[in-house]
C-alpha atoms as one frame of an Amber mdcrd trajectory, in Angstrom:
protein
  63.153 106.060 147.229  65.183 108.994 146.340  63.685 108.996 142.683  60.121
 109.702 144.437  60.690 111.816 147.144  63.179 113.920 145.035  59.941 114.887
 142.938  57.822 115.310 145.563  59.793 117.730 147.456  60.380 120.175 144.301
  56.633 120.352 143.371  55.697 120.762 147.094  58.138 123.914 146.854  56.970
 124.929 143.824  53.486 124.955 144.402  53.806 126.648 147.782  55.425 129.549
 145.820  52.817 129.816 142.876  49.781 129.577 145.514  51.392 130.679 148.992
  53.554 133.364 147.700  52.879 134.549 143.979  49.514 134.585 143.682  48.823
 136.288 147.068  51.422 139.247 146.093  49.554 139.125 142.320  45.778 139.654
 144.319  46.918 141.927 146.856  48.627 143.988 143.831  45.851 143.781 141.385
  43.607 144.854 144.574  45.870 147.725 145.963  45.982 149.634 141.910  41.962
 148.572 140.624  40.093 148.728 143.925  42.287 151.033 146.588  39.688 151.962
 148.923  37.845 148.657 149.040  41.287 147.103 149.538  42.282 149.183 152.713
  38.786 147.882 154.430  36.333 150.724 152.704  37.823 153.434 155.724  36.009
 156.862 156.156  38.806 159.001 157.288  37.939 162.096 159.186  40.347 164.951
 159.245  42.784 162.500 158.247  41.841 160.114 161.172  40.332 156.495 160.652
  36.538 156.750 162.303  35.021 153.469 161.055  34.335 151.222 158.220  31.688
 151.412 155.551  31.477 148.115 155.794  31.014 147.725 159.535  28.157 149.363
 161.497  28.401 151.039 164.734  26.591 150.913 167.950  24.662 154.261 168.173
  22.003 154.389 171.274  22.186 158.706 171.258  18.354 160.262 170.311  20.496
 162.429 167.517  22.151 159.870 165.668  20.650 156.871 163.651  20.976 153.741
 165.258  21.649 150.586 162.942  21.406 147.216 163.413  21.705 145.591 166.894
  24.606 143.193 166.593  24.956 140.042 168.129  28.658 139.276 168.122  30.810
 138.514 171.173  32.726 140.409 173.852  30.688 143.935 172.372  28.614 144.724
 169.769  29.939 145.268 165.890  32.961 143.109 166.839  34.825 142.578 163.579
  37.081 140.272 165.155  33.666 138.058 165.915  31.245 138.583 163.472  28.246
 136.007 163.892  25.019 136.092 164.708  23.322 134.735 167.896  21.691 131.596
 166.255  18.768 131.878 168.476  15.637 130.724 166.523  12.532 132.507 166.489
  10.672 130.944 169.567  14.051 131.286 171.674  12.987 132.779 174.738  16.193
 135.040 174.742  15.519 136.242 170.882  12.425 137.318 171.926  13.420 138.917
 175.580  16.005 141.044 173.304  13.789 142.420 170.619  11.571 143.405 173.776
  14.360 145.168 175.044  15.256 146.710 171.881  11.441 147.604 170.933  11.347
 149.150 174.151  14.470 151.448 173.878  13.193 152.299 170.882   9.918 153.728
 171.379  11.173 155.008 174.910  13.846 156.969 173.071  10.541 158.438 170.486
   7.026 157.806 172.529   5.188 159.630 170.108   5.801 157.345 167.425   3.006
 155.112 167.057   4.359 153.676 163.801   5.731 149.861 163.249   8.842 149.544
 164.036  10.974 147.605 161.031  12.105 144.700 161.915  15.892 145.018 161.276
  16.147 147.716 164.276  15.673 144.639 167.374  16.973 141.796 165.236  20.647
 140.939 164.523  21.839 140.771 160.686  23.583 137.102 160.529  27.118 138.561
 160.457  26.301 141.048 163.465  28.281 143.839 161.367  25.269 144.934 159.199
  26.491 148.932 158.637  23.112 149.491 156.401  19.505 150.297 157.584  16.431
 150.502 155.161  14.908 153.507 153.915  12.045 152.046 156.359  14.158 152.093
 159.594  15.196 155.580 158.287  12.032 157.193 158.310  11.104 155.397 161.515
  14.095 156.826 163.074  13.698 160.441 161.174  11.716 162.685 163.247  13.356
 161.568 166.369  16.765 163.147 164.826  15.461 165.689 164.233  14.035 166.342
 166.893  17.185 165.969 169.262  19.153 168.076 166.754  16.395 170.643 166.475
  16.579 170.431 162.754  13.129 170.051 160.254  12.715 166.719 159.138  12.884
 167.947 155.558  16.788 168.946 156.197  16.830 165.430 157.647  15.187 163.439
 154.905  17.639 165.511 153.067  20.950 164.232 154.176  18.947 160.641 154.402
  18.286 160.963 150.722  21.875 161.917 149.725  23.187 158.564 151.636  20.762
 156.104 150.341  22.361 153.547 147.928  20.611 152.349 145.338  20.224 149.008
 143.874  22.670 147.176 141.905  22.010 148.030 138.249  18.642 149.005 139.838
  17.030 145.786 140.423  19.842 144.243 142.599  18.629 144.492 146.233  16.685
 147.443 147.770  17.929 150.999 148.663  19.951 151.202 151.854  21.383 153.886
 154.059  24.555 153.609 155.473  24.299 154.767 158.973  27.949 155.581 159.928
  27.819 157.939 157.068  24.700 159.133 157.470  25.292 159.938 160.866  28.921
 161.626 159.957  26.977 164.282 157.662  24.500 164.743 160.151  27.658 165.568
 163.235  29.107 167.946 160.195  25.701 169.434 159.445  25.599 170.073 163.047
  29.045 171.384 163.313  28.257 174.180 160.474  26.366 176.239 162.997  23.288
 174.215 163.018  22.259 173.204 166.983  23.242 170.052 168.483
């Protein structure tokens, strides 16, 4: 029995070093020196303090900022701690009471828009962390900005253009906007002597 356990035992050990211990220190390593800023969670540091994530959105409901995705994770929205979506199918009563609610504080936050709203801006993304909007929700969203920051909407569609990311080797997906940074140039726009 000793003759088989014996065996056992060292390539238990040694396989929970290779996989539990080696490779993990090898991948974080490899991560930390190719890919720094992807491997401390993609932060956007302002005046050297952490104020969000690329990679997670934020809940903006102000008329001067662009407001992203709802999100539908638990205990508050763009919980990275829950990510999910609500799993409520399209003829869910609640799904549809919500992107009421959400059509509704959108066009009472612009009334004069008459245009369709897209339909990413009152339905959850599947991970409820969606940080990106379409260039569709951004020009939805554009004149009320500007509006509420008294700038023109070209200086908007300015600073909308210079944060839209383009498609993976230009075919790869369509362009996106990031709205955390989006929304950071527009506060520093704002902050260089421009009304807010």
């Amino acid at each position: 029995m000793n003759k088989t356990i014996r065996p056992l035992l060292v390539v238990f050990a040694a396989l929970t070093l290779v996989t539990g211990v080696a490779y993990p220190l090898v991948v974080t390593a490899v991560g930390q020196a190719a890919f720094p800023h992807q491997a401390h969670g993609s932060l956007i540091v302002r005046d050297g303090k952490p104020v969000g994530s690329a990679l997670i959105g934020q809940n903006f409901s102000d008329p001067g900022h662009f407001w992203g995705r709802p999100s539908a994770t638990a205990d508050f929205p763009n919980n990275a701690a829950a990510s999910g979506g609500s799993n409520q199918g399209p003829l869910n009563p609640a799904l549809i009471d919500a992107a009421k609610g959400r059509l509704e504080a959108l066009r009472a936050a612009d009334p004069t828009n008459t245009a369709q709203v897209p339909v990413e801006l009152v339905t959850a993304s599947a991970s409820g962390l969606d940080p990106h909007i379409s260039l569709a929700a951004a020009q939805y969203q554009l004149a009320r900005v500007a509006a509420a920051r008294k700038l023109t909407p070209e200086t908007v569609q300015a600073l909308v253009a210079q944060h839209t990311e383009r498609p993976l080797l230009g075919v790869l997906g369509e362009p996106v906007v990031n709205v955390l940074q989006l929304n950071l140039a527009l506060d520093a726009h704002s902050a260089n002597g421009k009304p807010y």
